[in-house]
C-alpha positions, 0 to 999 in steps of 0.5 A: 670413577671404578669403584668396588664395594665387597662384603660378605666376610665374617668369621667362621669354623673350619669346614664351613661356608660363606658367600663373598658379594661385590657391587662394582661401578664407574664402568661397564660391568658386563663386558670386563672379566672379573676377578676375586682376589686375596692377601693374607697377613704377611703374604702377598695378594694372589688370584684366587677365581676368574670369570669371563664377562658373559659369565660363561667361563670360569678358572680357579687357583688349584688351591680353592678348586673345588671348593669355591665358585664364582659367579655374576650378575650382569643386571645387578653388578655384582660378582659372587664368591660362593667359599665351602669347606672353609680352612684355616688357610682361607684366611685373608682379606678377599677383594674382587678386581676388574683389571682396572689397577685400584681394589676396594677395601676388601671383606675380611674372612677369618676360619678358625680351626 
């Protein structure tokens, strides 16, 4: 079945970096577009990056533009949340999705300021 293991959260400073991994399988990874999500306490889960399945193509929420990057690796399954510049409203569990309806269980991410 789908499945979506993320990682890669942790805690970490105002201003700081951390890289977002998420394996996927049940399905044939190389032709869906991806996506990383996120859910703060009390909000609700919202879009934060989107890639197009060759990897070619990306969109971004205006909130992270120009400090977050995704990226994939069609051998490996995986898709990559490169997150700089953290701020204390980064904080959320981030999920990685494939338009299949069901999510993971998510990777934490906590910024202290």
């Amino acid at each position: 079945q789908v499945q979506f293991v993320e990682s890669g959260g942790g805690l970490v400073h105002a201003g700081g970096s951390l890289r977002l991994s998420c394996v996927a399988s049940g399905f044939t990874f190389s032709s869906r577009v991806m996506s990383w999500y996120r859910q703060a306490p009390g909000k609700e889960r919202e879009v934060v990056a989107v890639i197009s399945s060759a990897g070619t193509t990306t969109n971004y929420a205006d909130s992270v533009k120009g400090r977050f990057t995704i990226s994939r690796d069609n051998a490996k399954n995986t898709v990559y949340l490169q997150m700089n510049s953290l701020k204390s409203e980064d904080t959320a569990v981030y999920y990685c999705a494939g338009g299949f309806g069901n999510w993971g269980k998510g990777t934490q991410v906590t910024v202290s300021s």
